[in-house]
C-alpha positions in Angstrom: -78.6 46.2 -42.1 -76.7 46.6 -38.7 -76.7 43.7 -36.6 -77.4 43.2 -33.4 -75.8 41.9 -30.6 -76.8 38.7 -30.5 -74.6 38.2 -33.5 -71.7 38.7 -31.4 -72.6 35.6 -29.2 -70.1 33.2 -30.9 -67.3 35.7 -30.0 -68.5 35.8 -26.2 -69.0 31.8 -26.3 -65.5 31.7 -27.9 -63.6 34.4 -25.1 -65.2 32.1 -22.5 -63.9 28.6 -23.7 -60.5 30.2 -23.8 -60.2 31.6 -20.8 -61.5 28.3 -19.2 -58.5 26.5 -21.1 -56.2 29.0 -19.8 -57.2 28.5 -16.6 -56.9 25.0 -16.6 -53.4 24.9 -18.7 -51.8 27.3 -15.7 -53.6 24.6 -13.0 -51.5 22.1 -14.6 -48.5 24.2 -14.8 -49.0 24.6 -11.2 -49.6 21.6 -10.1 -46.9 19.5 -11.8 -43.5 22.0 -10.8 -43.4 20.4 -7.1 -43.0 17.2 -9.0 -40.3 18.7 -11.5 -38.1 19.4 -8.8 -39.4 17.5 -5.9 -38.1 18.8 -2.3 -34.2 17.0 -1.2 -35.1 14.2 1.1 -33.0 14.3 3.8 -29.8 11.7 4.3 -28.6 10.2 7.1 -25.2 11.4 8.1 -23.4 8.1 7.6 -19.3 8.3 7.4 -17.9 6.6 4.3 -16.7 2.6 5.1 -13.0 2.1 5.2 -10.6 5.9 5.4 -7.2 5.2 5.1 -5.6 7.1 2.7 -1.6 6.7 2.6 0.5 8.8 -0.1 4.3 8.8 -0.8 6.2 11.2 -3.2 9.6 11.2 -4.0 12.1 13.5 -6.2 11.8 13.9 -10.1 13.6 11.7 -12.1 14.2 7.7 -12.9 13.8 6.2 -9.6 10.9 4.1 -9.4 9.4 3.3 -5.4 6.8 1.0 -4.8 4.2 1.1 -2.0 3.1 -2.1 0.1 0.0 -1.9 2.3 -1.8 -4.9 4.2 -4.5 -5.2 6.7 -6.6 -7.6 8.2 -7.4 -10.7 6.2 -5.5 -9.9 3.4 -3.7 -13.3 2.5 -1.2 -11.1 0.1 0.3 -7.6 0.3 -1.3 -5.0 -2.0 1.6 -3.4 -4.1 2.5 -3.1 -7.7 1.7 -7.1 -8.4 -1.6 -6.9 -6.1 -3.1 -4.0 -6.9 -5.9 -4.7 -5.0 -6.8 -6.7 -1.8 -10.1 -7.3 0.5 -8.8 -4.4 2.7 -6.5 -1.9 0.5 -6.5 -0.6 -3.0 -3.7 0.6 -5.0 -4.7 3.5 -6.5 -1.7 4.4 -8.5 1.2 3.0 -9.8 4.3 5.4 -10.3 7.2 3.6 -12.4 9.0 7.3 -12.2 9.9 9.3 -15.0 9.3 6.3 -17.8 6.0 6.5 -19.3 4.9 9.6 -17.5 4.2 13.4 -18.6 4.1 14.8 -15.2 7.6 15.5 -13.4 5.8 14.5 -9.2 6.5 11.4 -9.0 3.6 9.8 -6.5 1.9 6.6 -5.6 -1.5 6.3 -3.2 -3.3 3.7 -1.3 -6.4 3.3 -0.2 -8.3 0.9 2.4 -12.3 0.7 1.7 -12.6 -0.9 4.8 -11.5 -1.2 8.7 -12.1 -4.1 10.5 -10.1 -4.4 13.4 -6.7 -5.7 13.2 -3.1 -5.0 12.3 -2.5 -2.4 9.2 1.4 -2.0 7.9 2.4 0.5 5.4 5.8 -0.1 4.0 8.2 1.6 1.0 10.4 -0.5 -1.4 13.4 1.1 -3.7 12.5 -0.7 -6.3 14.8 1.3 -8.7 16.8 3.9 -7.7 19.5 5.4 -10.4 21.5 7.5 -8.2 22.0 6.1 -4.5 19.0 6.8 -1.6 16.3 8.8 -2.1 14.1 10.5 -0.1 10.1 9.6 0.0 8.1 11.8 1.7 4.9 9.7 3.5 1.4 11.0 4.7 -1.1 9.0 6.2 -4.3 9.6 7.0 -7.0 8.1 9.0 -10.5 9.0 9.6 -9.6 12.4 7.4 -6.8 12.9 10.3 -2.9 12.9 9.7 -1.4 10.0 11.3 1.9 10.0 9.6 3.9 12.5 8.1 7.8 11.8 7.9 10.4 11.5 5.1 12.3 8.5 5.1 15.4 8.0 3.1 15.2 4.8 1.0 18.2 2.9 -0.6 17.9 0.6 -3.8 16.2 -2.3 -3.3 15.2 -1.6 0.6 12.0 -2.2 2.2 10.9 0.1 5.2 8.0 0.2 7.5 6.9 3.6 7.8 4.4 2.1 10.2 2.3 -0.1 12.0 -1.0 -0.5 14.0 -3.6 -2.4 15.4 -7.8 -1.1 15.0 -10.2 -2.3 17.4 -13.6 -2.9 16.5 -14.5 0.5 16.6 -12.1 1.7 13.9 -9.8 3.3 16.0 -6.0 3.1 16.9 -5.6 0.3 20.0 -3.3 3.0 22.3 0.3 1.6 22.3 0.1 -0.7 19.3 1.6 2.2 16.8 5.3 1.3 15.8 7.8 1.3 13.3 9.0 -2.6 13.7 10.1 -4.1 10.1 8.1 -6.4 8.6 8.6 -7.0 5.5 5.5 -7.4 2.8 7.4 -7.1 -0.7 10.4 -9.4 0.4 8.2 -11.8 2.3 7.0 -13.3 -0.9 10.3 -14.4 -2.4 
């Protein structure tokens, strides 16, 4: 009893159905990776709103100096009390050695916006154990250094490191950068 070969037809029928299903599994395959990871659209090169960053640091130990910012609009100073403002924020607050594990003692600043108008940046000595104490002060604007000086603070004394006016284009009016005193802390006793 052999058989012929039109027994085998199921196995043919079978082979064909299969590799019709493999063919249409790899079209999916292949059809759906561009929407796995579809293509980076491209961004518009937009600069962030609002870059000045301001940063004082001051030596290791128990002293405790406060930074006061203020811009445009902003009915109150931005310090340790007013951490935040329509202009500035106050990103950290550095009380010195108390309450802190790391020996750099450091507070930052930030504006998120900057419409045109007069900006001062001023350090207090809010608590200083052993007689002045220099701060070291950076500012930045636009991502380029505006200020870098150390300044020698006594207890309780408030200091402008500095001052200047932004026109509408968010850059420095020429000739309004100075160092005049005003005071931002003090002014609200």
């Amino acid at each position: 009893m052999s058989r012929g070969h039109a027994s085998h037809v199921w196995l043919y029928a079978f082979v064909d159905v299969l590799l019709v299903l493999t063919i249409v599994l790899a079209s999916f395959v292949f059809l759906s990776l561009p929407q796995i990871n579809p293509e980076a659209k491209e961004q518009d090169e937009t600069k962030p709103a609002g870059s000045i960053a301001v940063t004082i640091v001051w030596p290791e130990g128990p002293h405790d100096v406060d930074l006061w910012v203020t811009g445009p609009g902003e009915p109150v100073a931005v310090g340790y009390s007013n951490k935040s403002g329509k202009v500035w924020s106050l990103l950290r607050d550095d009380l010195g050695s108390a309450g802190d594990s790391s020996p750099v003692n450091m507070e930052n600043a930030f504006a998120r916006a900057t419409p045109a108008g007069e900006y001062v940046i001023n350090i207090h000595g809010y608590s200083l154990k052993h007689g002045p104490v220099p701060v070291y002060v950076e500012v930045s604007l636009n991502g380029q250094l505006l200020v870098k000086t150390t300044l020698d603070l006594a207890p309780m004394q408030e200091r402008t490191v500095i001052r200047f006016r932004l026109n509408d284009s968010g850059r420095i009016v020429p000739g309004s950068e100075s160092r005049v005193f005003k005071p931002l802390r003090s002014a609200r006793k």
